[in-house]
VMD Tcl script that draws the C-alpha trace (Angstrom):
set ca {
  {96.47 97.68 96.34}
  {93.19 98.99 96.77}
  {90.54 98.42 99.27}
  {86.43 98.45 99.08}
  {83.38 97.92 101.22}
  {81.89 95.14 99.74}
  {78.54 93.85 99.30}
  {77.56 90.12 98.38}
  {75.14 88.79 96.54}
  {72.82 85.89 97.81}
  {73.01 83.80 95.49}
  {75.97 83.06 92.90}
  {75.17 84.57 88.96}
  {75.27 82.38 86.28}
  {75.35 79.00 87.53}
  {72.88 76.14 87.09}
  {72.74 75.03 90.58}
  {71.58 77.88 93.26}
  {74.96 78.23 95.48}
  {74.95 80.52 98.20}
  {78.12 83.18 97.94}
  {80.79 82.44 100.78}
  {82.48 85.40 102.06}
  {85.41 86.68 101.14}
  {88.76 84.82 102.61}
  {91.86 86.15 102.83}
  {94.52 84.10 100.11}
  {91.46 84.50 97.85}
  {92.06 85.39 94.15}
  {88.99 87.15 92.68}
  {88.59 89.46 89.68}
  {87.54 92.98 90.04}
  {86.00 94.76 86.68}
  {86.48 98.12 87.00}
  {84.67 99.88 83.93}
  {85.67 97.93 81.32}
  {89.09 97.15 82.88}
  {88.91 93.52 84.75}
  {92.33 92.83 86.90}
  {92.15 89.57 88.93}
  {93.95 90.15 92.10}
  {94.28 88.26 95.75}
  {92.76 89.31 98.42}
  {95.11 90.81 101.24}
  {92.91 91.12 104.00}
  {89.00 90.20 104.26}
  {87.27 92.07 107.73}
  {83.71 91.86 107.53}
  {82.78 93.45 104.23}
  {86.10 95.34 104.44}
  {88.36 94.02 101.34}
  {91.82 94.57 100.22}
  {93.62 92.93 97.45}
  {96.70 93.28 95.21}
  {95.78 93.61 91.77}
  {98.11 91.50 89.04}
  {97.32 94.63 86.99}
  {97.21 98.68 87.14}
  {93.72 100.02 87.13}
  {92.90 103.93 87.40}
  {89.97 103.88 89.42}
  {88.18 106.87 92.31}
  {87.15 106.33 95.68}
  {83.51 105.95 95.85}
  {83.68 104.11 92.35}
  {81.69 100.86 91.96}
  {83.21 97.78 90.82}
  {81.95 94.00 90.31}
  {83.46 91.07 91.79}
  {83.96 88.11 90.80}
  {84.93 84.26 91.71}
  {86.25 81.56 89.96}
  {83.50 78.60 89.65}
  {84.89 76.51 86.36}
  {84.45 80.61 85.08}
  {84.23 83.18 86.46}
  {80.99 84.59 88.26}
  {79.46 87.45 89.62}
  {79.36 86.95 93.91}
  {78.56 91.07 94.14}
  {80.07 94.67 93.84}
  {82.35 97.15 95.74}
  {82.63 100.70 96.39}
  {86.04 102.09 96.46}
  {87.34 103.69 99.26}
  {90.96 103.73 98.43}
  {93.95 102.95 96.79}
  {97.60 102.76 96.56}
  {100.55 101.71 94.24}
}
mol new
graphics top color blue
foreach p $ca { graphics top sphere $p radius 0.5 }
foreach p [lrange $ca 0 end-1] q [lrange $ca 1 end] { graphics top cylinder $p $q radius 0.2 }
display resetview
């Protein structure tokens, strides 16, 4: 599990039509890449721009670390970026 303070872009990257990013629900599956690691992973609690998911895959990553998210529109797009302030197994 690990959980981030995330911040969302206005606008969704990548796509020909403008479309505003949503926030984050809980039940959610988005992909985190983390370096050059990506681990998809659903999203275990949302709180404001407080986020924790369960990644599908082990990542080693440090707390205050940046990481991208993504959603899943037909592929998968950049809706903003994290900082990590924790993690467990």
């Amino acid at each position: 599990m690990i959980r981030l303070k995330a911040t969302l872009l206005d606008r969704v990257l990548g796509t020909q039509r403008e479309t505003k990013v949503e926030k984050i629900r809980t039940s959610e599956i988005l992909s985190l890449t983390v370096g050059t690691t990506v681990a998809p992973g659903k999203v275990t609690s949302a709180r404001g721009d407080e986020v924790e998911l369960n990644l599908s895959r082990a990542v080693t990553v440090f707390s205050g670390s940046r990481v991208a998210i993504s959603r899943k529109f037909n592929a998968w797009r950049l809706i903003g970026y994290g900082i990590v302030e924790g993690s467990t197994k």
